[in-house]
N, CA, C and O atoms as CSV, one atom per row, in Angstrom:
chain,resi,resn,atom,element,x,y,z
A,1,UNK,N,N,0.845,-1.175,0.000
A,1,UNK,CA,C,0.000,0.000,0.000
A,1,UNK,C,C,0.883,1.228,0.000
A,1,UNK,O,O,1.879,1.233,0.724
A,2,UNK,N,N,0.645,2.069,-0.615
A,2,UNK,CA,C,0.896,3.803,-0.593
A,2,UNK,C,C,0.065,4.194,0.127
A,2,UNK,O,O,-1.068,3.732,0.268
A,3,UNK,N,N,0.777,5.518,0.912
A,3,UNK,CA,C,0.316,6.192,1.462
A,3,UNK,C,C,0.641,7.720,1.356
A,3,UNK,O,O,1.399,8.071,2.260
A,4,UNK,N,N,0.265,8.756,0.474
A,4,UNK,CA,C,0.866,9.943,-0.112
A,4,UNK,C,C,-0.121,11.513,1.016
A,4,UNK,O,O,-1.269,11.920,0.837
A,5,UNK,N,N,0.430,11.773,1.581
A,5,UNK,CA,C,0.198,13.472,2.259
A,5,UNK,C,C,-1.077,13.011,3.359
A,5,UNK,O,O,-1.893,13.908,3.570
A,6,UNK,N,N,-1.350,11.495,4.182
A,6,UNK,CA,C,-1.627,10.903,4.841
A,6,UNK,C,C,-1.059,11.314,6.176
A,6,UNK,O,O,0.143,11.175,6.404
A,7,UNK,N,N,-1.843,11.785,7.007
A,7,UNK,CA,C,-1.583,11.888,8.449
A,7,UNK,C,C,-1.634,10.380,9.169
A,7,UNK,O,O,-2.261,9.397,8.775
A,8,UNK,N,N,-0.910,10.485,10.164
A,8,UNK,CA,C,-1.334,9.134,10.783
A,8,UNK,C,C,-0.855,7.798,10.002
A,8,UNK,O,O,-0.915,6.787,10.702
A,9,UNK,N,N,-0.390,7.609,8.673
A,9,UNK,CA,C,-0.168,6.230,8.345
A,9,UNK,C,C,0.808,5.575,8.793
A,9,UNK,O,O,1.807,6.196,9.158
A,10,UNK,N,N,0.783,4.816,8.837
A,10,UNK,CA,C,2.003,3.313,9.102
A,10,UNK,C,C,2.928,3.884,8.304
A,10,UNK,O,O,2.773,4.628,7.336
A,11,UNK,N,N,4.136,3.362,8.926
A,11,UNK,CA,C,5.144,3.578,8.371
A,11,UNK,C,C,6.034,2.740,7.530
A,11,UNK,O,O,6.016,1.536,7.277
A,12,UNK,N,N,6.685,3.545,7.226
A,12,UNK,CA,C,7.548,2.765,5.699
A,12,UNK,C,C,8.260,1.137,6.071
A,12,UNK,O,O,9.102,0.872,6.928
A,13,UNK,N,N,7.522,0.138,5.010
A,13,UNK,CA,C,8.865,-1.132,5.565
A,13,UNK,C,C,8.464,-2.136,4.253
A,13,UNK,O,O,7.397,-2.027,3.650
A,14,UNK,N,N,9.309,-2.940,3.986
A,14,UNK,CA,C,9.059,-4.040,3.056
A,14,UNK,C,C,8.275,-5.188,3.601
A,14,UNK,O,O,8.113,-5.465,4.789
A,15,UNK,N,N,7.771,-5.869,2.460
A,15,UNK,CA,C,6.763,-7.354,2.714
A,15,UNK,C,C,7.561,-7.992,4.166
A,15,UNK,O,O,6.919,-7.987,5.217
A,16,UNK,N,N,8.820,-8.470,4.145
A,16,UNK,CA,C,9.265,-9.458,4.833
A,16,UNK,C,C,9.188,-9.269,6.464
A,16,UNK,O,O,9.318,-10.200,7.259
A,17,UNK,N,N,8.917,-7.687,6.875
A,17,UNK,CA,C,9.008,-7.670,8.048
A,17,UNK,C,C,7.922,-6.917,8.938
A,17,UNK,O,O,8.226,-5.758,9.222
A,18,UNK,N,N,7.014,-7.269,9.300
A,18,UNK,CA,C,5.748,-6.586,10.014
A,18,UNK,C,C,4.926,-6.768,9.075
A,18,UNK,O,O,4.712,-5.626,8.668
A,19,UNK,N,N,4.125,-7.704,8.265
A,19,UNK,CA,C,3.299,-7.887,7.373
A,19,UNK,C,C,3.422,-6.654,5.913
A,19,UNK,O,O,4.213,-5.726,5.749
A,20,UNK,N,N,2.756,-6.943,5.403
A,20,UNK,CA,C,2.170,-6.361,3.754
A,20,UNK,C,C,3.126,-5.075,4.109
A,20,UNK,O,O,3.049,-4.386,5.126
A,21,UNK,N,N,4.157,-4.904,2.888
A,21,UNK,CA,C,4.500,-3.605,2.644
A,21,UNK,C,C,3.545,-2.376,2.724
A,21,UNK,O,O,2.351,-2.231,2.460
A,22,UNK,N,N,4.366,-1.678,3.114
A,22,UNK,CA,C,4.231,0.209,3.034
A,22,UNK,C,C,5.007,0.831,2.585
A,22,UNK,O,O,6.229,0.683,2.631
A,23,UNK,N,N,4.086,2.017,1.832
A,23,UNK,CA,C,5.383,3.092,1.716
A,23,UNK,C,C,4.291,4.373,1.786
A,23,UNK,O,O,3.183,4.577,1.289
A,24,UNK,N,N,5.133,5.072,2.607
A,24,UNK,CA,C,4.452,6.543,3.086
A,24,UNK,C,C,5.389,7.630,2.657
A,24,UNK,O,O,6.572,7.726,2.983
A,25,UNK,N,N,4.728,8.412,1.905
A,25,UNK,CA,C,5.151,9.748,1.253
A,25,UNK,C,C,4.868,10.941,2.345
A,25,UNK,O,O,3.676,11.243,2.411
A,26,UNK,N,N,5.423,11.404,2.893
A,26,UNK,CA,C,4.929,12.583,3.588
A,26,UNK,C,C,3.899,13.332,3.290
A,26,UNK,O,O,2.828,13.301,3.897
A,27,UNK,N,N,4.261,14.310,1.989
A,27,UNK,CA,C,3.307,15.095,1.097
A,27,UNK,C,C,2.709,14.592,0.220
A,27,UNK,O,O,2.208,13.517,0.550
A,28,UNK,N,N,2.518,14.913,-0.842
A,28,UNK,CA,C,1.835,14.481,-1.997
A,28,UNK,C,C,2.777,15.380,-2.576
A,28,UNK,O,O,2.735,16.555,-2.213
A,29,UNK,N,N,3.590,15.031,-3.387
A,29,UNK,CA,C,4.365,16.367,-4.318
A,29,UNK,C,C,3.361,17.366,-5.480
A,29,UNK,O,O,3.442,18.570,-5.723
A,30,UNK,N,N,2.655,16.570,-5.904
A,30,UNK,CA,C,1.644,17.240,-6.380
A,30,UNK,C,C,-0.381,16.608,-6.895
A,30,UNK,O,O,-0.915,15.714,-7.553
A,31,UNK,N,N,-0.668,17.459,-6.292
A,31,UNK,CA,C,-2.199,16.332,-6.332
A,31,UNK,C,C,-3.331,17.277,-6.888
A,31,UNK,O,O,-3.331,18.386,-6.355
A,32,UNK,N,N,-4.116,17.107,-7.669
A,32,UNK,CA,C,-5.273,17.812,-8.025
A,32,UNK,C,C,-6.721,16.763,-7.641
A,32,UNK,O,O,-7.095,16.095,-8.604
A,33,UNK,N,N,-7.435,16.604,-6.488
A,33,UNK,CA,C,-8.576,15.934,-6.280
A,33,UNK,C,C,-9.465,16.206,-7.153
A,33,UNK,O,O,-9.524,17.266,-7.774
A,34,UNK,N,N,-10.596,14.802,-7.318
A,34,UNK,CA,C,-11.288,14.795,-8.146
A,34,UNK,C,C,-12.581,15.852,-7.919
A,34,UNK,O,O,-13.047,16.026,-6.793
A,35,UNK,N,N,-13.165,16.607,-9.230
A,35,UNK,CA,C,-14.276,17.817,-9.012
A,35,UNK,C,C,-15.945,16.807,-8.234
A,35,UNK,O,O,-16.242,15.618,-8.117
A,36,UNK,N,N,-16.293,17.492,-8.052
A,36,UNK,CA,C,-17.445,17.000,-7.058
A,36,UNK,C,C,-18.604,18.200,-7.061
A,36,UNK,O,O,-18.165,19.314,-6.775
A,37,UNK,N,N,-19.922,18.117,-7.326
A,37,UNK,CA,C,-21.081,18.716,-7.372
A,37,UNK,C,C,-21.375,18.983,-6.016
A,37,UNK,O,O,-21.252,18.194,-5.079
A,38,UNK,N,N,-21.867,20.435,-5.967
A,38,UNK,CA,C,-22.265,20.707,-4.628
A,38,UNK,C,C,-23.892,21.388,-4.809
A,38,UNK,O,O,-24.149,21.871,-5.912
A,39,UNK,N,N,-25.005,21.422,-3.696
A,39,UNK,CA,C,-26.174,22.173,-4.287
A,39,UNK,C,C,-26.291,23.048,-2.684
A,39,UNK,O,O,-25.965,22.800,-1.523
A,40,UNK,N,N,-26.917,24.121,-3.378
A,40,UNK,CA,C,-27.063,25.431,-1.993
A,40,UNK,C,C,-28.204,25.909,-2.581
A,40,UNK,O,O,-28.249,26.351,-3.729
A,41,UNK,N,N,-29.112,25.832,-1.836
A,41,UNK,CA,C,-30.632,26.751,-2.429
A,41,UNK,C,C,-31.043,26.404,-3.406
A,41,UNK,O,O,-31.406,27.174,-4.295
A,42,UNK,N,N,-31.082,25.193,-3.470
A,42,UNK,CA,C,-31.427,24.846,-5.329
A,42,UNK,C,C,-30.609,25.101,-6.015
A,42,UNK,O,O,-30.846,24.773,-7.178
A,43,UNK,N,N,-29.196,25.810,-5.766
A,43,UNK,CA,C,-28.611,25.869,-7.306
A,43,UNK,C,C,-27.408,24.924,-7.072
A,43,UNK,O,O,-26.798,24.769,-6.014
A,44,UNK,N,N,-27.181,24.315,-8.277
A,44,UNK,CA,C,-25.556,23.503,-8.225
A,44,UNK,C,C,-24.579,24.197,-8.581
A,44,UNK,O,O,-24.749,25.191,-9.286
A,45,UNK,N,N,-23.420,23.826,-8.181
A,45,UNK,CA,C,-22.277,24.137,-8.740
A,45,UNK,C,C,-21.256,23.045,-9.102
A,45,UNK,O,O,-21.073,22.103,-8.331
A,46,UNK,N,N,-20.839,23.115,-9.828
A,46,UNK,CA,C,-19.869,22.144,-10.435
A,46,UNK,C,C,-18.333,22.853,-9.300
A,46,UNK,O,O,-18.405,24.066,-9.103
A,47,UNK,N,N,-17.426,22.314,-8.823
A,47,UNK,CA,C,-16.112,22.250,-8.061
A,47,UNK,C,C,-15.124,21.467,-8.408
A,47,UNK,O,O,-15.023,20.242,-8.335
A,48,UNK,N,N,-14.006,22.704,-9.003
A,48,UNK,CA,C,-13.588,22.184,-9.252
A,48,UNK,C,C,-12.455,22.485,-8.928
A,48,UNK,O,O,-11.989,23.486,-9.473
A,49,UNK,N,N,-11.436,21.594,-7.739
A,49,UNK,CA,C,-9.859,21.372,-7.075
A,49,UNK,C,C,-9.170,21.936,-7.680
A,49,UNK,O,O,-9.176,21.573,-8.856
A,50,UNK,N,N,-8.228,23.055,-7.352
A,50,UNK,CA,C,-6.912,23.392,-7.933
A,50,UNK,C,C,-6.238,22.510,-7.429
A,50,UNK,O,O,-6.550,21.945,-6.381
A,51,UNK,N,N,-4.979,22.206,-8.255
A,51,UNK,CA,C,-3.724,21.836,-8.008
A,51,UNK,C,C,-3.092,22.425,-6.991
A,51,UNK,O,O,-2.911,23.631,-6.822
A,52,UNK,N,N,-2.653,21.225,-6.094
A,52,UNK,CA,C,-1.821,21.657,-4.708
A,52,UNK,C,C,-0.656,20.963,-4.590
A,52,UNK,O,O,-0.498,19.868,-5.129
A,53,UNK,N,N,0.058,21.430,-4.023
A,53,UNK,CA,C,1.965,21.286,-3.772
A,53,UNK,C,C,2.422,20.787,-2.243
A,53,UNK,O,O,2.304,21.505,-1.250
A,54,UNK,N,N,2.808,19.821,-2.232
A,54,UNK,CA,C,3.137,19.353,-0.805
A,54,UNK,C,C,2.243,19.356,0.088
A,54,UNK,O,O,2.360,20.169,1.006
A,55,UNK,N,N,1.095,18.437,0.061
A,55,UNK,CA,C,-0.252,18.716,0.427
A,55,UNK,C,C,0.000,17.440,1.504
A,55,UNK,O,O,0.548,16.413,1.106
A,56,UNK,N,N,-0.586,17.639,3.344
A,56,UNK,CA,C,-0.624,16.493,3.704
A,56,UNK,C,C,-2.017,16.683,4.343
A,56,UNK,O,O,-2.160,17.662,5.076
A,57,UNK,N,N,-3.343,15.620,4.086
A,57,UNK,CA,C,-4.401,15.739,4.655
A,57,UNK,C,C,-5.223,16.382,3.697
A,57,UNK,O,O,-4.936,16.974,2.656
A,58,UNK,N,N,-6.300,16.149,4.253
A,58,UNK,CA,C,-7.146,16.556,3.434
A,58,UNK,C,C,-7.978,17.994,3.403
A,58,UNK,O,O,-7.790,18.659,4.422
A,59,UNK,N,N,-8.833,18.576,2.454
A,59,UNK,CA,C,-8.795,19.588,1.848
A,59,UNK,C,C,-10.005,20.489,2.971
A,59,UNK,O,O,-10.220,21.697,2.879
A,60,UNK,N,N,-10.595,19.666,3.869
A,60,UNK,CA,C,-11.636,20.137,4.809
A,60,UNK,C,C,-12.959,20.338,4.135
A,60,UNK,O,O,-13.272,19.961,3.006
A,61,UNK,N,N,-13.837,21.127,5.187
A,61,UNK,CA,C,-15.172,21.227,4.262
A,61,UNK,C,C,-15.645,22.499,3.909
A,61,UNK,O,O,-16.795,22.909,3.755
A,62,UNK,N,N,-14.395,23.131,3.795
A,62,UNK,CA,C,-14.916,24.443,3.380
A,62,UNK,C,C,-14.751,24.953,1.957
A,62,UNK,O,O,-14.904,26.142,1.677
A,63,UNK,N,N,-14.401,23.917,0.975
A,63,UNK,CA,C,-13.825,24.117,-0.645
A,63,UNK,C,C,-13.442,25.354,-0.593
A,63,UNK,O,O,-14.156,26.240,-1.065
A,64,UNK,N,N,-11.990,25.676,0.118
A,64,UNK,CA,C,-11.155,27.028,-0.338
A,64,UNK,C,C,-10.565,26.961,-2.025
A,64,UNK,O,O,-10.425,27.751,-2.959
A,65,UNK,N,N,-10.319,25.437,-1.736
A,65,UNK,CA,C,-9.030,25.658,-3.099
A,65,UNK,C,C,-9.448,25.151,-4.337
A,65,UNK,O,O,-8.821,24.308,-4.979
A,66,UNK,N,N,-11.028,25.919,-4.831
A,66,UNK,CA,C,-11.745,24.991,-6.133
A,66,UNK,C,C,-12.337,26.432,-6.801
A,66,UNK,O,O,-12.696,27.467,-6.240
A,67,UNK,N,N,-12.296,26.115,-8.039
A,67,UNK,CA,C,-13.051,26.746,-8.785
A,67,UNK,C,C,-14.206,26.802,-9.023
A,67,UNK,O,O,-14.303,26.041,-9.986
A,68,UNK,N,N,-15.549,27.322,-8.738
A,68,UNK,CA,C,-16.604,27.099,-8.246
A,68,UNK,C,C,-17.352,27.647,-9.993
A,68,UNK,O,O,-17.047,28.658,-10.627
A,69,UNK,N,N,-18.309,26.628,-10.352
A,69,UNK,CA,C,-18.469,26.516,-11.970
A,69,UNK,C,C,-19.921,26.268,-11.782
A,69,UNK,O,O,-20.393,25.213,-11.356
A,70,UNK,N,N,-20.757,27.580,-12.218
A,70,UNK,CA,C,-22.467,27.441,-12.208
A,70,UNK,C,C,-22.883,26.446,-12.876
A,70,UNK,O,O,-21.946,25.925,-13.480
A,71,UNK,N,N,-23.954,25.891,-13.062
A,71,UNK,CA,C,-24.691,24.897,-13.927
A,71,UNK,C,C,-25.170,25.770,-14.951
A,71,UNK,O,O,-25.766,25.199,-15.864
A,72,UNK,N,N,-25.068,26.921,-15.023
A,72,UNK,CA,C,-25.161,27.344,-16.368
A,72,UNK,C,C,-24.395,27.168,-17.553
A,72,UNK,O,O,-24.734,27.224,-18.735
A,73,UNK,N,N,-22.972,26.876,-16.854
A,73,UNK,CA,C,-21.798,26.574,-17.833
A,73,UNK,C,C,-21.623,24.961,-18.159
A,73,UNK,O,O,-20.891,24.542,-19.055
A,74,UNK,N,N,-22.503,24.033,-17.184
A,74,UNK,CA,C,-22.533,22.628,-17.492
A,74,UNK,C,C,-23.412,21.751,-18.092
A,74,UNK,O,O,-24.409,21.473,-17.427
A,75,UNK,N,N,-23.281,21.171,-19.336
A,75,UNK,CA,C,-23.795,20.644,-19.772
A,75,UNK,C,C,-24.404,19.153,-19.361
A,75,UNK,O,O,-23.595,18.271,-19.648
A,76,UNK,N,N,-25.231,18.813,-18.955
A,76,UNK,CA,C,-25.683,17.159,-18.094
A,76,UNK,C,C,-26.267,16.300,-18.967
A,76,UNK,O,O,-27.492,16.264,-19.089
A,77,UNK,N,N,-25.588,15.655,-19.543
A,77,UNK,CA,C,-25.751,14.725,-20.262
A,77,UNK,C,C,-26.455,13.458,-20.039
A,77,UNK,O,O,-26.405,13.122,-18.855
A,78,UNK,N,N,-26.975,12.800,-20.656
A,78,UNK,CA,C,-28.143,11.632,-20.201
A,78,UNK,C,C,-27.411,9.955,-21.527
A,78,UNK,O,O,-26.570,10.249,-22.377
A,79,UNK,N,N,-27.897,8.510,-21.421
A,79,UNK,CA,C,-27.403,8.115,-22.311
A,79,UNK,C,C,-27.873,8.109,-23.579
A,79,UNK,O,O,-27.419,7.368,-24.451
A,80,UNK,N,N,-29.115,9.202,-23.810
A,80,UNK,CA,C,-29.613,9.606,-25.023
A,80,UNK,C,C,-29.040,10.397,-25.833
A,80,UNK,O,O,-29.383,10.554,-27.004
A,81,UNK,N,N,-27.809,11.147,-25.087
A,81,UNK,CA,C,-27.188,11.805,-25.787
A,81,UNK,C,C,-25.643,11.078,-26.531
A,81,UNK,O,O,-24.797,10.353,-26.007
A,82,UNK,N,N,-25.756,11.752,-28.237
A,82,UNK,CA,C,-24.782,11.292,-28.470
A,82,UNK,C,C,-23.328,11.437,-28.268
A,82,UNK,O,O,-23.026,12.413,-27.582
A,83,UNK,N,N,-22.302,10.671,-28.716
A,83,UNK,CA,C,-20.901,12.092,-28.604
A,83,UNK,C,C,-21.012,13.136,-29.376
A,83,UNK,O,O,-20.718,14.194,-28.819
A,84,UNK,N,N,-21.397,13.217,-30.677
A,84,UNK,CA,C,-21.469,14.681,-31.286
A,84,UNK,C,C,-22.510,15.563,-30.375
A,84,UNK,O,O,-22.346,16.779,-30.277
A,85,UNK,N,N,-23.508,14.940,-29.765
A,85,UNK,CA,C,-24.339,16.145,-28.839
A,85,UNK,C,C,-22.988,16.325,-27.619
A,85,UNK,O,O,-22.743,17.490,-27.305
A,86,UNK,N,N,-22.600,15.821,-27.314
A,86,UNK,CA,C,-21.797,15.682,-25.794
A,86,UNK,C,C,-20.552,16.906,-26.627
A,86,UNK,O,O,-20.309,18.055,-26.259
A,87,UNK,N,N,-19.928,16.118,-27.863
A,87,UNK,CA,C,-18.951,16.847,-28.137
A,87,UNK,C,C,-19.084,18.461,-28.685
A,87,UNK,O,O,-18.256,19.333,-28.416
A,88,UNK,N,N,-20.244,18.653,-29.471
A,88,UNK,CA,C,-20.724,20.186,-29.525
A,88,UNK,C,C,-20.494,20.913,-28.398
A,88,UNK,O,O,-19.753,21.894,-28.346
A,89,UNK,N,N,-21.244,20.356,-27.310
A,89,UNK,CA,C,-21.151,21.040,-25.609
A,89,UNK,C,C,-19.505,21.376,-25.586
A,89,UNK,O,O,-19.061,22.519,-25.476
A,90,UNK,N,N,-18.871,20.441,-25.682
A,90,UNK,CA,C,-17.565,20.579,-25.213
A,90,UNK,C,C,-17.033,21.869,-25.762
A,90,UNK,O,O,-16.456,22.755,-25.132
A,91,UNK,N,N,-17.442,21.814,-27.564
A,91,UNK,CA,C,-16.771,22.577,-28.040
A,91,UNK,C,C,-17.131,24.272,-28.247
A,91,UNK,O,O,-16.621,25.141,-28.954
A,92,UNK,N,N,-18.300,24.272,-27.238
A,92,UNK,CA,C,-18.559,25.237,-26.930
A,92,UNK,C,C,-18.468,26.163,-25.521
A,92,UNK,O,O,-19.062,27.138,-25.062
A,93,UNK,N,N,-17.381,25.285,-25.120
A,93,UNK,CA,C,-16.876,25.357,-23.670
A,93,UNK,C,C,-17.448,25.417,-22.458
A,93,UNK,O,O,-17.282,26.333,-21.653
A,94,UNK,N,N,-18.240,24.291,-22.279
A,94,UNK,CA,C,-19.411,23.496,-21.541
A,94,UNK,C,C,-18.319,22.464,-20.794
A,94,UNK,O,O,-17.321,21.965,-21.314
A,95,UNK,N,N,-18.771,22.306,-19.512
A,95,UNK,CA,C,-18.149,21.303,-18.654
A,95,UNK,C,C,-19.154,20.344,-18.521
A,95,UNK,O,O,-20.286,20.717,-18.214
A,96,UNK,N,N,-18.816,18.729,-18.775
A,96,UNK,CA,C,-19.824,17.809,-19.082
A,96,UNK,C,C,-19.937,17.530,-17.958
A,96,UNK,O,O,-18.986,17.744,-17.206
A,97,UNK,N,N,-21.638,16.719,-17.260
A,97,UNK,CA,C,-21.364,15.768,-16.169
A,97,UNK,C,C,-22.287,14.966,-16.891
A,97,UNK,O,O,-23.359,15.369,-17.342
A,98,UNK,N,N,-21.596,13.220,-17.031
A,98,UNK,CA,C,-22.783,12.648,-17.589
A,98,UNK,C,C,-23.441,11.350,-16.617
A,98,UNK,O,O,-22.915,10.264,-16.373
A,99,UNK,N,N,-24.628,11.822,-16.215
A,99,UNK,CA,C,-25.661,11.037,-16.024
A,99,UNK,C,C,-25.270,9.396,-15.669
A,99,UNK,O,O,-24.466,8.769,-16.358
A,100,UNK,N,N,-25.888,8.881,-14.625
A,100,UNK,CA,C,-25.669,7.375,-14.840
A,100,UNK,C,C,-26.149,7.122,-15.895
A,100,UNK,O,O,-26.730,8.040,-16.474
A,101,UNK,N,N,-26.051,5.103,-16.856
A,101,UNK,CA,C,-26.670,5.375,-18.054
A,101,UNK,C,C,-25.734,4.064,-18.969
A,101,UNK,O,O,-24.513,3.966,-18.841
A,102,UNK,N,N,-26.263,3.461,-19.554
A,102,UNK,CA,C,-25.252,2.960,-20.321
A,102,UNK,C,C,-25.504,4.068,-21.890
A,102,UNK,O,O,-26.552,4.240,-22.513
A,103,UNK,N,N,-24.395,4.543,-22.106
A,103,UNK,CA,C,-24.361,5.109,-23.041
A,103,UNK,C,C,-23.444,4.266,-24.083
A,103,UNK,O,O,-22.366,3.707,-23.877
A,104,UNK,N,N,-24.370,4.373,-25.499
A,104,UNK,CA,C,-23.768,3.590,-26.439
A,104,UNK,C,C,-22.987,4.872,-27.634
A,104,UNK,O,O,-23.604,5.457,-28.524
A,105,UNK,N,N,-21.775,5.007,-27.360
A,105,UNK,CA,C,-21.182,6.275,-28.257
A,105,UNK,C,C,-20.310,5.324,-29.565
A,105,UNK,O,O,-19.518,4.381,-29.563
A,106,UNK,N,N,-21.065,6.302,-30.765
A,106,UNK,CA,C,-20.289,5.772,-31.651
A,106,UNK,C,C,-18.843,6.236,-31.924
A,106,UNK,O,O,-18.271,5.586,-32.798
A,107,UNK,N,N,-18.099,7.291,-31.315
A,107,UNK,CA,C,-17.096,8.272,-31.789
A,107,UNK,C,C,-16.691,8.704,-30.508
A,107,UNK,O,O,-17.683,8.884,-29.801
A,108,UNK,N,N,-15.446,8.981,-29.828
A,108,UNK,CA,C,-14.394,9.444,-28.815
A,108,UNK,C,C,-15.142,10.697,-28.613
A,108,UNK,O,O,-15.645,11.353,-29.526
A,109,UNK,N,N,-15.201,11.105,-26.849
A,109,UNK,CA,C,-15.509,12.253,-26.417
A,109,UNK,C,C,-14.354,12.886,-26.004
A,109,UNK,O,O,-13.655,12.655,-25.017
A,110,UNK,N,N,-14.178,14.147,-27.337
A,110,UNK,CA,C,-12.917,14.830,-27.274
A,110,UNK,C,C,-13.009,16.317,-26.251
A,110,UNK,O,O,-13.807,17.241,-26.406
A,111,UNK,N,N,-11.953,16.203,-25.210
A,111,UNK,CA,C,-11.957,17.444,-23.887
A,111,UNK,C,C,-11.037,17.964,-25.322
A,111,UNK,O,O,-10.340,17.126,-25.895
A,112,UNK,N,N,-11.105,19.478,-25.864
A,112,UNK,CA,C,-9.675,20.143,-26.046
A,112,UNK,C,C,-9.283,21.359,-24.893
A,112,UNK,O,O,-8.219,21.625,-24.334
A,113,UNK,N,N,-10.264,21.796,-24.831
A,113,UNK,CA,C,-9.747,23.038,-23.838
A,113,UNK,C,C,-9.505,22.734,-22.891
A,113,UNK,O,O,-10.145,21.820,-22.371
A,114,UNK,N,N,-8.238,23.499,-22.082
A,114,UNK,CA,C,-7.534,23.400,-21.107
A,114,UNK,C,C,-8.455,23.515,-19.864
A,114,UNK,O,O,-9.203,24.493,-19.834
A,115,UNK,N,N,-8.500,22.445,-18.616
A,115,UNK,CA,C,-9.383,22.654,-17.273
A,115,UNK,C,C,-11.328,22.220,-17.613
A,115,UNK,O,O,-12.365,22.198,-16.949
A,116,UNK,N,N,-10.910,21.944,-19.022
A,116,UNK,CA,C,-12.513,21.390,-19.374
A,116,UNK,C,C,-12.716,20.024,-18.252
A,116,UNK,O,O,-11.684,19.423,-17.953
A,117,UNK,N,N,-13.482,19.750,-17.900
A,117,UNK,CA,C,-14.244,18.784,-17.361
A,117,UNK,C,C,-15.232,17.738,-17.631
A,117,UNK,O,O,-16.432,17.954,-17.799
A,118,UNK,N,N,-14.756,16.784,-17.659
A,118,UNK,CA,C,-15.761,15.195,-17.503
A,118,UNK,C,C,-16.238,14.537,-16.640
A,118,UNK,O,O,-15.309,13.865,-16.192
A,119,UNK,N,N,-17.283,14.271,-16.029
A,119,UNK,CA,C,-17.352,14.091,-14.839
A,119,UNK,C,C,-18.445,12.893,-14.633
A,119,UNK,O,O,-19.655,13.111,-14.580
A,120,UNK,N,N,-18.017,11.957,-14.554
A,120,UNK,CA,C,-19.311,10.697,-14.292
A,120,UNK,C,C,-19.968,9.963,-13.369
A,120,UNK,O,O,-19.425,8.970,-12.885
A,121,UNK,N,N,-21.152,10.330,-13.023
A,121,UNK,CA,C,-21.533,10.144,-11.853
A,121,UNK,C,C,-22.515,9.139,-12.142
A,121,UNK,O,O,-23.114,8.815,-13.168
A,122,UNK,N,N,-22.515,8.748,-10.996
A,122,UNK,CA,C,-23.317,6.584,-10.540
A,122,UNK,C,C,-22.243,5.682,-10.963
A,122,UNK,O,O,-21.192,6.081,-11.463
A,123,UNK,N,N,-22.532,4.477,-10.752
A,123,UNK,CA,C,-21.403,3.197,-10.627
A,123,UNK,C,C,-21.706,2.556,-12.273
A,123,UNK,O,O,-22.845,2.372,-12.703
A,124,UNK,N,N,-20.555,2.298,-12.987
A,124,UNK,CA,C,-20.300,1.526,-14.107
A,124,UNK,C,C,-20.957,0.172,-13.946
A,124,UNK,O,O,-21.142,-0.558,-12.972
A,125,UNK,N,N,-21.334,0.062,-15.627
A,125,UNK,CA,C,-22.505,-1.112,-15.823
A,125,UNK,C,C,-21.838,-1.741,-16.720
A,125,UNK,O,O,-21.030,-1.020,-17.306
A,126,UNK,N,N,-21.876,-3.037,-17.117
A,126,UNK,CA,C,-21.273,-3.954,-18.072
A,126,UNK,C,C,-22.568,-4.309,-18.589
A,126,UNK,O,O,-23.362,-4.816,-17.796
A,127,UNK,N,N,-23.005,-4.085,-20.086
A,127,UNK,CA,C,-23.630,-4.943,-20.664
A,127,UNK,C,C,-23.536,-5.375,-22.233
A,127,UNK,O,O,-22.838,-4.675,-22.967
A,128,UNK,N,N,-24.010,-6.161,-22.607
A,128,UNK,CA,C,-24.062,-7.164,-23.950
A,128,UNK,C,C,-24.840,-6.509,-24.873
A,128,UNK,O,O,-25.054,-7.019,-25.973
């Protein structure tokens, strides 16, 4: 197991001595957490983590260090939508969140702009 900008972890040792290896990083040299939807009064916001530098612990509950992105600017995608609907959004500099869903895409959903966002929410489905 790793353990990167972890308070409290076990400390560093190989398989052979005190069970299952560790290795503990102090910081995180560099980490950007994953964006996460927040709602206040009915409205959402899309959040989204800046990049942090020698980070140990976690970020608390007050989202200081995110870019806070209206649902006006996000496009919510469903599995009715295609990639050319998904990819228009994109290319109109829309941050996607798509929908649980098995979505059947015929063509790659291309991010180009820099800090664009994909974001998929509910648990992955396998089907035939």
């Amino acid at each position: 197991m790793v353990f990167s900008g972890c308070k409290n972890a076990p400390g560093s040792h190989c398989g052979g001595h005190g069970g299952k290896p560790y290795t503990n990083v102090a910081a995180s040299p560099v980490i950007a957490e994953k964006p996460f939807i927040t709602e206040n009064g009915g409205r959402y916001t899309l959040n989204v983590p800046r990049v942090e530098r020698n980070k140990v612990g976690n970020s608390g509950p007050n989202y200081d260090n995110v870019d806070k992105v209206d649902f006006s600017k996000v496009f919510v995608a469903n599995e009715h939508n295609s990639a050319s609907d998904i990819n228009s959004k994109l290319d109109q500099g829309f941050h996607v969140v798509l929908q649980p869903g098995n979505y059947r895409l015929t063509d790659s959903i291309r991010v180009n702009k820099p800090g664009q966002v994909v974001l998929g929410i509910g648990g992955s489905t396998c089907s035939t």
